[in-house]
C-alpha positions in Angstrom: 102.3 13.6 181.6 103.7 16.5 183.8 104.2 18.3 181.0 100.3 18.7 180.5 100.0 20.4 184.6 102.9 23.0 184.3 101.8 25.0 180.9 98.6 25.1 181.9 99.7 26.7 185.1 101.4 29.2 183.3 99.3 29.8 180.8 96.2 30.5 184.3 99.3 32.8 185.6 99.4 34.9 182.2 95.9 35.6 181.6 95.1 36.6 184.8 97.8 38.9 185.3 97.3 39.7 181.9 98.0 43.9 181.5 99.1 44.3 185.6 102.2 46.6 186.0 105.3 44.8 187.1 108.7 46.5 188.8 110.5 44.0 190.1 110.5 40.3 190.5 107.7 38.6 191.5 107.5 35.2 192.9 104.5 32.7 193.3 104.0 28.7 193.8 101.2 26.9 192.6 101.3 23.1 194.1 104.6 22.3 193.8 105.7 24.7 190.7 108.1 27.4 191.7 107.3 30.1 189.3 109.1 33.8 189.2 107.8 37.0 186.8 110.3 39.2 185.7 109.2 42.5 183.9 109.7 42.3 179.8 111.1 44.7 177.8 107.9 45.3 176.2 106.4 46.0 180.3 104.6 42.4 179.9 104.9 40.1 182.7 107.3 37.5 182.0 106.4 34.0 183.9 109.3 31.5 184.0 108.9 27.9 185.8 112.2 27.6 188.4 111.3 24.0 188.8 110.0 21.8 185.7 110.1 18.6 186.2 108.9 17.7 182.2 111.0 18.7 179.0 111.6 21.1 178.0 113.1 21.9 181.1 112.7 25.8 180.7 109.2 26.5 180.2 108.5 30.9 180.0 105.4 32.6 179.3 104.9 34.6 177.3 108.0 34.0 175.1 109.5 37.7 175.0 112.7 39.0 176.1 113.9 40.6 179.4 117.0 41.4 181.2 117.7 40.6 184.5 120.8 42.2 187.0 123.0 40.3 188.8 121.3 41.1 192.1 118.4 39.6 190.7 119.6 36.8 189.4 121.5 36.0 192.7 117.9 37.0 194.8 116.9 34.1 192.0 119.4 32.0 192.7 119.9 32.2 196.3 116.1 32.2 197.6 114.1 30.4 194.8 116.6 27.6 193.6 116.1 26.9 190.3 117.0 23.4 188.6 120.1 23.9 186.8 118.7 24.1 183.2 117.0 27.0 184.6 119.6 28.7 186.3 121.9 28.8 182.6 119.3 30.2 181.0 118.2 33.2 183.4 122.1 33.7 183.4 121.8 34.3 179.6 119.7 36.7 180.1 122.1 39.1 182.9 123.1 42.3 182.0 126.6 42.5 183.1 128.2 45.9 184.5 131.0 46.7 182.1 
């Protein structure tokens, strides 16, 4: 039943910051939903739930790719405290210094 609150909270999030320039990450909370937007590679905003508490357990919105840096994954990590399913796939998307 959860599962029916936390898209529809992203989905309200997308449309209306639908075309709004984003830099850097962003983060918001709506209830109890911990939600960050990261900047696409396509210069959409990319909404990612920190906390679902419904499968699947990594909800994003839209569904397009983005790269994050390890300072911003650790800013992630360290202030907004994502659930663990979370966490592993924001780390998937870290561009590591070579």
């Amino acid at each position: 039943m959860r599962d029916k609150f936390e898209w529809p909270v992203l989905q309200s999030l997308e449309a209306n910051h639908r075309g709004t320039a984003i830099s850097a990450v962003e983060f918001t909370q709506h209830d109890d939903c911990r939600i960050i937007c990261v900047p696409a590679f396509d210069g959409q905003r990319t909404w990612i739930m920190l906390n679902p508490q419904s499968p699947p357990y990594y909800k994003q919105m839209p569904q397009t790719e983005y790269t994050l840096s390890d300072a911003q994954f650790s800013q992630i990590r360290r202030d907004y405290h994502p659930i663990s399913t979370v966490e592993i796939c924001l780390s998937s998307h870290v561009q590591r210094k070579r």
